[in-house]
Steps between C-alpha positions, in 0.01 A plus 500: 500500500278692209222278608498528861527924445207447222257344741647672810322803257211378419384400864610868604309681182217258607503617821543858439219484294262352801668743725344783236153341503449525846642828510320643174143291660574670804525879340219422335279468855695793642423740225108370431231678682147375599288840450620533174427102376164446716323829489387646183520894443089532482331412840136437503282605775141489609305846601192471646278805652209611685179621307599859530824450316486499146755523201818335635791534313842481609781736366419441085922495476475192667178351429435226183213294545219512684179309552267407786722675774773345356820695472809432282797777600851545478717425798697815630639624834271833494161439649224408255256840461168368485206749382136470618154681475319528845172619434580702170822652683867372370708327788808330502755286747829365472560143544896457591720213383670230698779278438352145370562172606760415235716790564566357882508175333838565390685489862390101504582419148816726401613657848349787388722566223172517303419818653723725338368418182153520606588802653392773285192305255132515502519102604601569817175643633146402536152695552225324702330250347185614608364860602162599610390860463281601815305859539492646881493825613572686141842284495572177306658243680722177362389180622634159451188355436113607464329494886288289572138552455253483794301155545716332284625151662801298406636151480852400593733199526899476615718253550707568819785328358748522770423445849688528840444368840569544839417316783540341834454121514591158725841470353575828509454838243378395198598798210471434118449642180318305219304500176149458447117658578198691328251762602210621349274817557225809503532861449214707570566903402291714684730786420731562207778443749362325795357123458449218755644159417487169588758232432545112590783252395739269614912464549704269529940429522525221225875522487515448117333781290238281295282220672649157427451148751835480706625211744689660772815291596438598888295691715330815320264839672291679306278848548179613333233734539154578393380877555170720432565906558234783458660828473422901429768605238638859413662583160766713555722565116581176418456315841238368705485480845172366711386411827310163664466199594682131445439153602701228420570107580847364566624152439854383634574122319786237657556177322768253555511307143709224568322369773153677566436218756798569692429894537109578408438780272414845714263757383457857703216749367475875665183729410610884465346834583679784318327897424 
């Protein structure tokens, strides 16, 4: 009878102390907090100016290093004074604070739990990574980024990654959503905020997100589409919006794999005329 209580107490101390592990592992994620692990409590940002501006320095409470428009300052929830000569005459803006990424990272990692700790330190808020200083009308005005200079013309490439599709085919409405395309392009500015642009790529619904040789077990339809668009564009804050013109080739695919002779392949191809 000793024996059976002796071993009847080590499987429930055993247990117990598994039971605790969890539980102590799982305090452990409920009282951690992402601001205060991933962010450190000096930010560095980038300041860059017009020609006119001269002398930047943000507040010197929270400023360390500098170099190059380089910035190294302390994270806080006040806004970050920045001071500034404009053509021998002191000027100065306020750059406000924002929650960062890691503070609303805690709802998805500890139900928000982190957020009370986070709550009331530096770590929990970020400055802009990047501020441009612009002159206009005797007042300075924060920018994201420098304009664009007049004449200048740029290169870009994407990768639409996901694509959908809607149609009306033979057998009926054809609607998918796959992976798959590229695009490249030209940006002309003849304005600091106006530029004309043309782009050209191609689409596609590959259902699986990298390119790879599949054999369908049964019949399969597939959509892609080539495009070219010229277009007038407006920059408006941080968005673009434009105007013009778009052509672009359709191709509809049918193939019966276990028996192409049995039911031929079928291709359809539309041309289309969009402003």
């Amino acid at each position: 009878m000793q024996h059976i209580f002796r071993k009847l107490n080590v499987r429930f101390f055993a247990q117990f102390t598994k039971t605790m592990r969890l539980f102590l592992c799982f305090l452990l994620l409920l009282i951690s907090s992402c601001a205060t692990i991933l962010n450190r409590k000096i930010q560095t940002i980038t300041i860059t100016a017009d020609r006119r501006i001269t002398n930047i320095s943000p507040d010197s409470t929270r400023k360390a290093i500098t170099d190059n428009g380089v910035f190294h300052v302390l994270r806080d929830k006040k806004p970050l004074h920045i001071s500034m000569q404009v053509d021998g005459i002191k000027k100065s803006v306020y750059i406000p604070s924002k929650n960062s990424p890691a503070y609303w990272l805690n709802i998805c990692y500890n139900y928000g739990m982190g957020m009370l700790i986070d709550k009331n330190k530096p770590q929990r808020y970020e400055y802009p990574k990047h501020i441009h200083l612009a002159y206009k009308d005797s007042t300075v005005n924060v920018m994201r980024f420098a304009p664009m200079q007049k004449g200048i013309t740029t290169f870009n490439f994407s990768l639409p990654y996901i694509n959908s599709f809607y149609l009306r085919t033979d057998k009926g409405h054809y609607n998918n959503t796959g992976f798959c395309g590229i695009g490249i392009g030209l940006d002309y500015y003849y304005h600091y905020k106006r530029y004309l642009s043309m782009n050209l790529g191609g689409v596609m619904d590959f259902f699986v997100p990298i390119p790879a040789p599949i054999k369908w077990p049964s019949d399969h339809q597939s959509c892609n589409t080539a495009y070219i668009n010229i277009r007038n564009n407006y920059g408006i804050g941080r968005f673009d919006v434009g105007y013009g013109i778009s052509i672009s080739r359709m191709n509809w695919n049918y193939k019966y794999y276990p028996n192409p002779a049995a039911l031929p392949p079928r291709k359809y191809s539309s041309t289309n005329l969009g402003l």
